[in-house]
ZANU-536762 format. One record per residue: residue in one letter; x, y, z of N, C-alpha, C in turn. Coordinates in steps of 0.2 Angstrom, whole numbers, padded with zeros to 4 digits, always signed. Example, Ala and Ser with C-alpha at 12.3 -4.5 7.8 and 13.67 -1.06 7.14 Angstrom:
BEGIN
A+0066-0028+0039+0062-0022+0039+0066-0016+0039 S+0064-0011+0035+0068-0005+0036+0064+0000+0039 
REM end
This chain:
BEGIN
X-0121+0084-0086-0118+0077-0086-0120+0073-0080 X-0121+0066-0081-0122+0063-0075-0116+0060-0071 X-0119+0058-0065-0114+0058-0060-0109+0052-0062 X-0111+0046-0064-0108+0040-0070-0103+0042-0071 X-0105+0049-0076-0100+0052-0082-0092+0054-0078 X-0097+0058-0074-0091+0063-0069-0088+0059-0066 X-0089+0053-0062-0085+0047-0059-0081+0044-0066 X-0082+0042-0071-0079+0038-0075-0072+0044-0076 X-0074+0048-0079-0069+0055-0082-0063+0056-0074 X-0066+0057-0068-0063+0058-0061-0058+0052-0063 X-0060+0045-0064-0058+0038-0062-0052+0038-0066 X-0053+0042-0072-0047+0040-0079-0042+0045-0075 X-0046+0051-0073-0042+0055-0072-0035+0053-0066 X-0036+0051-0062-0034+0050-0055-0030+0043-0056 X-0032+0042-0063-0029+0035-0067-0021+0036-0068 X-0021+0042-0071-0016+0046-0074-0009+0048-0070 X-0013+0052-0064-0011+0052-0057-0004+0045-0057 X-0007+0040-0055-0005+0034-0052+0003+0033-0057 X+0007+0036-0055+0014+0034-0059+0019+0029-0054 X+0018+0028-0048+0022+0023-0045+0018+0016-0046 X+0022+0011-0046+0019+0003-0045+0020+0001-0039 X+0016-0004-0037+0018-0007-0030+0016-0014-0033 X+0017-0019-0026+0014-0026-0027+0012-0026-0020 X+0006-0029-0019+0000-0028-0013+0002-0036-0012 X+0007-0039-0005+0004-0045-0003+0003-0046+0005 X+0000-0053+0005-0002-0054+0013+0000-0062+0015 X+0002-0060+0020+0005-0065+0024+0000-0070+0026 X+0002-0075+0024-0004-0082+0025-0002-0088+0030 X+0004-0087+0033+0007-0090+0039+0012-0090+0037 X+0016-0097+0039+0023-0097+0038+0025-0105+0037 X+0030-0104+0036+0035-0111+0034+0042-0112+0036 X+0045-0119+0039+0051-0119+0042+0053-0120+0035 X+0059-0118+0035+0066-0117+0032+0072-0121+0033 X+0074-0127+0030+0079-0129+0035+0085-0130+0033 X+0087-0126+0029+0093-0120+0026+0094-0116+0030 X+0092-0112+0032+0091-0106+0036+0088-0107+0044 X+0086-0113+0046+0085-0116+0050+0078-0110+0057 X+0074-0111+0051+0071-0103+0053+0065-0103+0049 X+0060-0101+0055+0053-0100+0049+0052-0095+0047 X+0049-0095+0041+0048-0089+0037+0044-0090+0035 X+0038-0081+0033+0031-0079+0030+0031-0083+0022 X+0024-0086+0021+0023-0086+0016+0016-0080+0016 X+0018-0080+0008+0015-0074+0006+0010-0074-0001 X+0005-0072-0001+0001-0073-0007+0002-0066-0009 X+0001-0065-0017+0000-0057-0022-0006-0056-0022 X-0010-0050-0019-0015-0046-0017-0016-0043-0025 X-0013-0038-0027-0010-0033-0033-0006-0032-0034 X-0005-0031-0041+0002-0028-0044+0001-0024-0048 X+0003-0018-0050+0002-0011-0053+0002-0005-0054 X-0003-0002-0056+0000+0006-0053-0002+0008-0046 X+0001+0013-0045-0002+0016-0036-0001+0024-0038 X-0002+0026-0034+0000+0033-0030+0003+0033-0024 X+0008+0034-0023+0009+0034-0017+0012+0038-0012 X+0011+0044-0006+0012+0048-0002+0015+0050+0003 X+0019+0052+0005+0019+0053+0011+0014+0058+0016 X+0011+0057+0020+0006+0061+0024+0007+0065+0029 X+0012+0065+0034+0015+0067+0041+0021+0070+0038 X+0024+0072+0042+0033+0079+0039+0035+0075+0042 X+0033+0075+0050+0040+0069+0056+0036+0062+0057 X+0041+0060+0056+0043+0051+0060+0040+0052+0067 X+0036+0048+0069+0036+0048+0075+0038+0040+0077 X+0041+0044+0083+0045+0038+0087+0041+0032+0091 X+0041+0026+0092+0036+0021+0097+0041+0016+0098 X+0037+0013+0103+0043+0006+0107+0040+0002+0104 X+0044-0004+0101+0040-0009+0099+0047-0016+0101 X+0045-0018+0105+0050-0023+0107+0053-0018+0113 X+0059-0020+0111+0064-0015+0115+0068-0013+0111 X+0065-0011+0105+0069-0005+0101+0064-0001+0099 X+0064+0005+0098+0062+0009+0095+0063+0010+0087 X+0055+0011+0085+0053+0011+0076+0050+0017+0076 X+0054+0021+0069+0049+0026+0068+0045+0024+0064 X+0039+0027+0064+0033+0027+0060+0033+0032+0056 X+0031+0032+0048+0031+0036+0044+0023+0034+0042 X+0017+0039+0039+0011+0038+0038+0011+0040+0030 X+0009+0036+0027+0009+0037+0019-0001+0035+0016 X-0002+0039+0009-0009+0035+0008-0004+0034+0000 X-0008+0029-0001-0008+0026-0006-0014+0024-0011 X-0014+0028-0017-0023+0026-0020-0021+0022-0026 X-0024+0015-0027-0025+0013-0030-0032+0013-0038 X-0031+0011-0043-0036+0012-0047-0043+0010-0044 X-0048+0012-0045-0055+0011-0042-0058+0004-0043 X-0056+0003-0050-0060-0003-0052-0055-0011-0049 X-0050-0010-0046-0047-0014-0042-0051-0019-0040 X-0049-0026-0041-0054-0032-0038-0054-0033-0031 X-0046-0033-0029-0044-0036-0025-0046-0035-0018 X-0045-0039-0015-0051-0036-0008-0043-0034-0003 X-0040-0028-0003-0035-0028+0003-0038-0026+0009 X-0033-0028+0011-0035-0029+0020-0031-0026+0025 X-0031-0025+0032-0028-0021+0036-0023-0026+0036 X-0016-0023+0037-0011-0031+0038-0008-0031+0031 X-0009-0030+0027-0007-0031+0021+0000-0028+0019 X+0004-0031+0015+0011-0025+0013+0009-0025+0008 X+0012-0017+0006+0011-0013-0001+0021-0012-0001 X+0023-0015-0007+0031-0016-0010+0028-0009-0015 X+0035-0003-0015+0033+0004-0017+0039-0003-0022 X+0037-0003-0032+0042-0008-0036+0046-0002-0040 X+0041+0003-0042+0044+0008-0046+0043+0017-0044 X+0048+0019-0046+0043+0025-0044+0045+0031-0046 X+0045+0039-0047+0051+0045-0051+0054+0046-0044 X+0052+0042-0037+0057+0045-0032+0061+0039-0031 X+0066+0039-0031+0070+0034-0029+0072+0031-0023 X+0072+0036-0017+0070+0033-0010+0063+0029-0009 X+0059+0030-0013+0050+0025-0013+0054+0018-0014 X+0059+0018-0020+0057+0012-0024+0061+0006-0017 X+0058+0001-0015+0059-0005-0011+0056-0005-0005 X+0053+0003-0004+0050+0003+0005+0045-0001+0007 X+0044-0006+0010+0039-0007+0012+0033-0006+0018 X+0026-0005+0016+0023-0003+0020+0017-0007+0022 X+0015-0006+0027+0009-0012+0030+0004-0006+0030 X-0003-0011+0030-0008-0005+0025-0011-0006+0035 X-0012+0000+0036-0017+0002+0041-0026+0003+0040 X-0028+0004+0034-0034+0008+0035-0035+0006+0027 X-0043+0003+0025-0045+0004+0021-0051+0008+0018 X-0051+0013+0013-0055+0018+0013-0059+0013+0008 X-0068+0014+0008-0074+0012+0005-0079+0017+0001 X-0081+0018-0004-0085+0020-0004-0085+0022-0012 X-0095+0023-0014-0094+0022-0022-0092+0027-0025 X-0092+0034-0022-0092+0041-0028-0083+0042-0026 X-0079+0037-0026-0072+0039-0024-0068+0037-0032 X-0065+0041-0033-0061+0041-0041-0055+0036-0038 X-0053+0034-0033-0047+0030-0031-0048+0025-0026 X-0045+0019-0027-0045+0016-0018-0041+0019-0015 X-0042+0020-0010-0037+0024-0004-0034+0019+0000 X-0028+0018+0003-0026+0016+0009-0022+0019+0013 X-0022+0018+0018-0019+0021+0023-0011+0015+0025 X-0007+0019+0025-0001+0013+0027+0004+0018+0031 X+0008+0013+0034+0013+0016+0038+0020+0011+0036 X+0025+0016+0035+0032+0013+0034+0035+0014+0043 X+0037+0004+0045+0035+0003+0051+0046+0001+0053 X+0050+0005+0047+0056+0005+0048+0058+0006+0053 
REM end
């Protein structure tokens, strides 16, 4: 069998896999609000569709971020291979649907984008920054 074969067969397989949905978006600046008297992110739609999506790490690790403390949870998330969409570091992955029901509304900013051609999935790296 050629390698084509074995990637396509990997690619459906890993297709199957993907049972959570997310919506991939990115923050393109902001806008005042003058209801709310407050600016707020505008956002464009990256993807919307299936995922996978992981948790990677057991424990939360603790960090200072302002002057409060955030835990950091480390999750991967792989999307279908043939994905157009170019995401990027910075990016939020909305977990929409999912068989766990703690996933469904977390958001997570994507840390790490994985490349490369013999991969049956795109991979991301993200962190839930709650």
């Amino acid at each position: 069998m050629s390698l084509p074969a074995v990637l396509a067969q990997g690619r459906a397989a890993a297709l199957q896999l993907m049972t959570d949905t997310v919506a991939v978006t990115r923050i393109t600046g902001q806008t005042y609000n003058p209801a709310t008297m407050a600016y707020e992110p505008t956002v464009v739609a990256v993807h919307t569709g299936p995922a996978d999506v992981k948790p990677l790490d057991v424990q939360n690790r603790e960090v200072q971020a302002g002057e409060r403390e955030v835990a950091l949870r480390s999750f991967e998330v792989r999307l279908p291979f043939d994905e157009p969409a170019a995401i990027a570091r910075g990016d939020l992955v909305t977990v929409t649907a999912s068989a766990d029901p703690r996933l469904v509304g977390r958001v997570l900013t994507v840390t790490g984008v994985g490349h490369g051609g013999r991969r049956t999935a795109r991979h991301l790296d993200a962190e839930d920054r709650s």
